[in-house]
C-alpha positions in Angstrom: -21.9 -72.8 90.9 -24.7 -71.2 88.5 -27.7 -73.0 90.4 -25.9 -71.0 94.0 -25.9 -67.4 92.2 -29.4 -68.2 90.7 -30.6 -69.6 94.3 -29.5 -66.0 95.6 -30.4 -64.0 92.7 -34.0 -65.6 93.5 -33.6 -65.4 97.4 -33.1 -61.9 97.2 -35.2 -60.9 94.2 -32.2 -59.2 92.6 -30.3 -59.8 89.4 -28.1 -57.5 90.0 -24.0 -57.4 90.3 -22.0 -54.4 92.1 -19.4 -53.8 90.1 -16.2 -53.0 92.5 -13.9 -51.7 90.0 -12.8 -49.1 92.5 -10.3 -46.2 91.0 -8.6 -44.0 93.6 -10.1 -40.9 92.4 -13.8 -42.4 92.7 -12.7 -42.3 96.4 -14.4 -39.0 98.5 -11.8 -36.2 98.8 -11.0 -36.9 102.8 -10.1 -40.5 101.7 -7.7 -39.0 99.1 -5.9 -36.4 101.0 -2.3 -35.9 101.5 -2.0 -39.9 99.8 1.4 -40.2 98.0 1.7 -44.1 98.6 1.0 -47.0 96.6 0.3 -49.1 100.3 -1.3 -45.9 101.3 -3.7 -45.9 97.9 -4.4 -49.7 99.2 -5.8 -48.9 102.7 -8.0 -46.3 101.7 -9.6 -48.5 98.4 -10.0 -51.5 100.9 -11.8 -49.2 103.7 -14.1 -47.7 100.6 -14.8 -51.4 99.2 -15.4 -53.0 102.4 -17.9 -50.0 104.1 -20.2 -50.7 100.2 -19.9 -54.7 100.5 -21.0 -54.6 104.5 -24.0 -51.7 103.2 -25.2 -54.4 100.1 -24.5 -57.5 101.1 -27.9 -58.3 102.4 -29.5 -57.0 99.4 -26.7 -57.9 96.3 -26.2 -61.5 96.0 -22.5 -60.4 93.5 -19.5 -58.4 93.2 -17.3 -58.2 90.4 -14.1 -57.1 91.2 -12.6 -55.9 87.8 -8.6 -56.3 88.5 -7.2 -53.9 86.2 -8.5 -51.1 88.8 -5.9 -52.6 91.0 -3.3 -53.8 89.4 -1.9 -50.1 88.1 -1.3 -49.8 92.1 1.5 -52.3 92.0 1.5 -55.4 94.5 -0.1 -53.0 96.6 -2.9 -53.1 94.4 -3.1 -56.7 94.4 -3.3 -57.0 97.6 -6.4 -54.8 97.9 -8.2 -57.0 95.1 -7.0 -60.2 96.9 -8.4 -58.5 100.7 -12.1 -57.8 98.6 -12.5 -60.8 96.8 -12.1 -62.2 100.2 -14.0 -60.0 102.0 -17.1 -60.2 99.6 -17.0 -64.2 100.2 -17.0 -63.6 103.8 -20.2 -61.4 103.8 -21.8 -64.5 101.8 -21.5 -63.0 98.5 -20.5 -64.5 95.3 -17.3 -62.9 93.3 -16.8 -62.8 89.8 -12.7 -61.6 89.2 -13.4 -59.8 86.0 -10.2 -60.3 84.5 -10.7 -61.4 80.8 -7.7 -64.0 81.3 -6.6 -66.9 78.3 -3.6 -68.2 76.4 -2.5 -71.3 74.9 -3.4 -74.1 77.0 -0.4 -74.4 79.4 -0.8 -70.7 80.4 -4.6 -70.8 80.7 -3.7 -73.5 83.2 -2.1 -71.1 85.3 -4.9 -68.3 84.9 -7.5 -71.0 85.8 -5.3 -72.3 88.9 -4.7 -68.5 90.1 -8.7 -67.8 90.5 -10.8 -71.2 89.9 -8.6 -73.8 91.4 -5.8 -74.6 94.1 -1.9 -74.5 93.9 -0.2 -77.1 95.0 3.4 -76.3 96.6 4.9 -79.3 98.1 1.6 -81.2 98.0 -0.3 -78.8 100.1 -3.2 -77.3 97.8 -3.8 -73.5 98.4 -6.0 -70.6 96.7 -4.2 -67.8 95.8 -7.6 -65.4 94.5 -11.1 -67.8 95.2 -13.2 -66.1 93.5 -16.5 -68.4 92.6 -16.2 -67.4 88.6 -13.8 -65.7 86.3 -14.4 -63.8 83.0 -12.5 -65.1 80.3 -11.0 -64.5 76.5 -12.2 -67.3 74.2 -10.9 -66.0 71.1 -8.1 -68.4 71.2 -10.3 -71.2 70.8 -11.3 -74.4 72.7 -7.8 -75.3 74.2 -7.5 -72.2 75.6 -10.8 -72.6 77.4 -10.2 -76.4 78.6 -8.4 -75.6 81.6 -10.8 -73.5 82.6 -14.1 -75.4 82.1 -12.1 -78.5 83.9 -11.5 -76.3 86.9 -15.7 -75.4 86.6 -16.1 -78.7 87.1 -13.9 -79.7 89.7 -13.9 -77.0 91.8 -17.6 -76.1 91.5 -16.6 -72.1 89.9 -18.2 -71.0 86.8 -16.5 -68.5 83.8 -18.0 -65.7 81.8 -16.7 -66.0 78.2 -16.5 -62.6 76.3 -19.2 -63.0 73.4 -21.0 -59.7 72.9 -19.2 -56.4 74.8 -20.9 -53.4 75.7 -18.1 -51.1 73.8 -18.8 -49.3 70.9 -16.6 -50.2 68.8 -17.0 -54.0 69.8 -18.5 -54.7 66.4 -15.3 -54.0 64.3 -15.2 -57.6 65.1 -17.9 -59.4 66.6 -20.7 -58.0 64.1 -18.5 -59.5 61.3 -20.0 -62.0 58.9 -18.8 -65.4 58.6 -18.8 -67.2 55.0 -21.3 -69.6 57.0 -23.5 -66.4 57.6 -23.3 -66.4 61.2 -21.5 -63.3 62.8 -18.4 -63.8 64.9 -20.3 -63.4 68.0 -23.3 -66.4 67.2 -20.1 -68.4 66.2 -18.6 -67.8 69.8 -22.1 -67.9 71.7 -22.3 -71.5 70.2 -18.8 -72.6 71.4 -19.8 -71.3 74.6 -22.7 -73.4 74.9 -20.9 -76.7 73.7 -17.7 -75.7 76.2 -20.9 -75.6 78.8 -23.0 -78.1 77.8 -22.0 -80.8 80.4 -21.9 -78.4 83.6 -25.8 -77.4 82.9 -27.8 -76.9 86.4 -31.0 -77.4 87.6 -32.2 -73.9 86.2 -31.1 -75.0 82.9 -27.6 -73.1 82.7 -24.6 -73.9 82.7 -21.7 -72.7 85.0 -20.1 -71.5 81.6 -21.6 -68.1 80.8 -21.5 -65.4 78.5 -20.9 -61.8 78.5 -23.5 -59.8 76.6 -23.8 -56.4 77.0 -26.8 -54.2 77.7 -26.0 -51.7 75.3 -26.7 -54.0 72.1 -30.2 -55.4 73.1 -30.8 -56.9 69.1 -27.6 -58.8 69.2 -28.3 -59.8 73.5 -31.8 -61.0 72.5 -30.5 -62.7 69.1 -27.7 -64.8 71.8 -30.7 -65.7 74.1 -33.0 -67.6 71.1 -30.4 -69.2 70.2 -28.6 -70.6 73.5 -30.6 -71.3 76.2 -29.0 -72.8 78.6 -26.0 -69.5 78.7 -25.9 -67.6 81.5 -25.5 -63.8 81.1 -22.8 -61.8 82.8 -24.8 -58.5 81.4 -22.3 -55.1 81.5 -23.4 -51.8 80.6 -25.9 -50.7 82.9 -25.7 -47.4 84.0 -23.2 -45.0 83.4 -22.7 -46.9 79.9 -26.1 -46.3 78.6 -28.1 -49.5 79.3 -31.3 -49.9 81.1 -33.8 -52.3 82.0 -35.7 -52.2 79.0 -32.8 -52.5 77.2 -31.4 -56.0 78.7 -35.0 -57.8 79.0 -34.3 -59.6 76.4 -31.5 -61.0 78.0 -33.6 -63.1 80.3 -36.2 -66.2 80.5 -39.9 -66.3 80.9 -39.1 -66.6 84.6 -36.8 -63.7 84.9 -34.0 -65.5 84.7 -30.7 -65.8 83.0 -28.6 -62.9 83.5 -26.9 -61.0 86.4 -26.6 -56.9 85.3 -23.5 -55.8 86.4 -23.0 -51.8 87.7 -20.3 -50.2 88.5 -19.6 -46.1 88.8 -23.3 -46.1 89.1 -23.3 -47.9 92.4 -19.9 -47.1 93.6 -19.9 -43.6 92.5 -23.4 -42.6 93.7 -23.1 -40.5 96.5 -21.8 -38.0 93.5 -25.0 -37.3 92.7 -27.8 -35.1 93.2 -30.0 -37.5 93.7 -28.4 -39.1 96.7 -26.9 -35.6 98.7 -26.0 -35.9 101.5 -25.7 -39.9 101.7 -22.0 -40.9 102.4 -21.0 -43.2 99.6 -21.7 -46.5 101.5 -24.9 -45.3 102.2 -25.3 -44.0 98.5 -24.2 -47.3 97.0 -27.3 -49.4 99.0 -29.9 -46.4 97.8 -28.5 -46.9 94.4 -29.0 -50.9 94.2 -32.2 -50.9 96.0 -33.2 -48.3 92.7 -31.2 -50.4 90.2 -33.4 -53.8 91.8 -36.6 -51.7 91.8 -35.8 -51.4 87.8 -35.2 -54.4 86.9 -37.8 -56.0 89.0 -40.3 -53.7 87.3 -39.0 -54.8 84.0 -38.9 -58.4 85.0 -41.7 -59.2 87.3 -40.9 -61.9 90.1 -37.7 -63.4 89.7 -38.0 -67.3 89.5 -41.7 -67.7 89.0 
C-alpha cells in the first residue's frame, strides 16, 4: 500500500493529505440553517465533503477522515464517515481513517477487521469501512499491534502508529527519558520499524508508518536518522502552527517520506481573506494548490 500512496504522492508532485475532519459548524451558514437533525447534520456534512473531494481529487493523492468529527452525530454520523471514505476511493484517492484504535489483541482484531480487512458473516467476506490505512495506538505494545500489521499484509492496507503528536503537551510523556537513555518516543519509533520491517516497499518504507508531527521538527528530524524505512503521517500543518520549513526534516534526499496532513486550513479556507469570494470547494483546491506550492518549494521535485 505505501509504494501506491508514494506512486501518487510522486504522480502528482504533492505530499500532501486533506484532512476531512468535517465539524458541522465549519459548514457555510446556508448549509447550517434551520438544521435540528442528526440525519439532517449528515446530508449537509456529506454534500460539503463530497463538493472538496470532487474539487482535489485530481490534485491530492489522500484524505484522512478523522472519525471522532462524526461519531458525536450518532449513527447518523457514521454513516457520513462510511459515505466519504467511500466516496474518496471512488474519485481514486487513498483514505487514511484517523481513528487512533488498539486494545488487547482479541479487540484489536476487531478494530483491524472494521477498517483493514473483511467480516465474514456466514462465510461471505464483507468491508464494513475500506479505508487503505488506519492510525493506530501502540502504547499497548506488540500484541496489540499484530492484528493489525497481519491485516497490512494480507489485505495490502498500511497503519500510522502514534509516535510523536503535534499536541503541546505530548511531551508529558513521549519526551520522557528511559533508564536506557532513549525517550519514549525513539523507544516506540523503533518498535514501529521492527512491527514494519517485513512489509518494506520498493521506496524503502514500509506500509507501517509513523505519526510525527510538524510542530516538533528536532524530535521529527531525530525519528527520521534513526528509522529510515518509517513512513510519516505528518499532522500539524496549518492552523496548528507547522510549516514547510518546519517538517523538511521529515523527509529523504528525494523528497520523500512523509504525507503532511491539513485540515481546517483546507477545509475551512473559504473563511478567509485571502480566498473571498471562493465558495468553500473552490477555497479548499486554492488552498492545496498553495499548501503543494510550499512544500514543493521546500522540497524540490518529489522522487528525484
Amino acid at each position: 500500500m505505501i509504494d501506491k500512496l508514494i506512486d501518487a504522492i510522486i504522480r502528482k508532485q504533492n505530499p500532501t493529505c486533506v484532512g476531512l475532519d468535517t465539524d458541522f459548524s465549519y459548514l457555510p451558514d446556508e448549509m447550517r440553517e434551520g438544521m435540528a437533525t442528526f440525519e439532517g447534520v449528515a446530508e449537509a456534512i456529506i454534500e460539503f465533503n463530497m463538493n472538496i473531494i470532487d474539487k482535489v481529487c485530481d490534485i491530492v493523492p489522500a484524505v484522512k477522515v478523522q472519525v471522532a468529527y462524526y461519531e458525536q452525530y450518532g449513527f447518523e454520523g457514521l454513516r457520513a464517515f462510511d459515505y466519504t471514505v467511500n466516496y474518496a476511493k471512488g474519485r481514486g484517492m487513498y483514505v487514511i481513517a484517523d481513528c487512533k484504535r488498539n486494545d488487547i489483541g482479541s479487540t484489536a482484531k476487531c478494530y483491524s477487521t472494521a477498517y483493514l480487512g473483511k467480516t465474514d458473516i456466514n462465510g461471505k467476506k464483507m468491508n464494513a469501512f475500506p479505508a487503505d490505512m488506519l492510525t493506530v495506538n501502540g502504547y499497548l505494545g506488540t500484541d496489540g499491534i499484530k492484528p493489525f500489521v497481519d491485516d497490512c499484509k494480507q489485505n495490502d492496507k498500511g497503519i500510522f502508529v502514534l509516535v510523536k503528536t503535534s499536541n503541546p503537551s505530548s511531551g508529558e510523556l513521549q519526551n520522557l527519558k528511559l533508564e536506557s537513555g532513549e525517550y519514549v518516543y525513539e523507544k516506540m519509533g523503533a518498535l514501529v520499524e521492527s512491527w514494519g520491517k517485513d512489509c518494506v516497499g520498493k521506496y524503502g518504507y514500509s506500509d507501517v508508518g509513523a505519526v510525527v508531527g510538524a510542530t516538533h521538527p528536532e524530535e521529527a528530524a531525530n525519528i527520521r536518522s534513526k528509522f529510515k524505512n518509517v513512513f510519516f503521517l505528518i499532522p500539524g500543518y496549518g492552523a496548528q502552527g507547522g510549516n514547510a520549513g518546519m517538517i523538511k526534516s521529515c523527509f529523504d534526499s528525494r523528497g520523500l517520506g512523509g504525507i503532511v496532513n491539513n485540515s481546517r486550513g483546507i477545509i475551512c479556507a473559504y473563511k478567509k481573506p485571502e480566498y473571498s469570494g471562493m465558495d468553500y470547494a473552490e477555497a479548499a483546491r486554492a488552498a492545496c494548490i498553495d499548501m503543494q506550492e510550499d512544500l514543493v518549494s521546500v522540497l524540490g521535485k518529489i522522487g528525484r
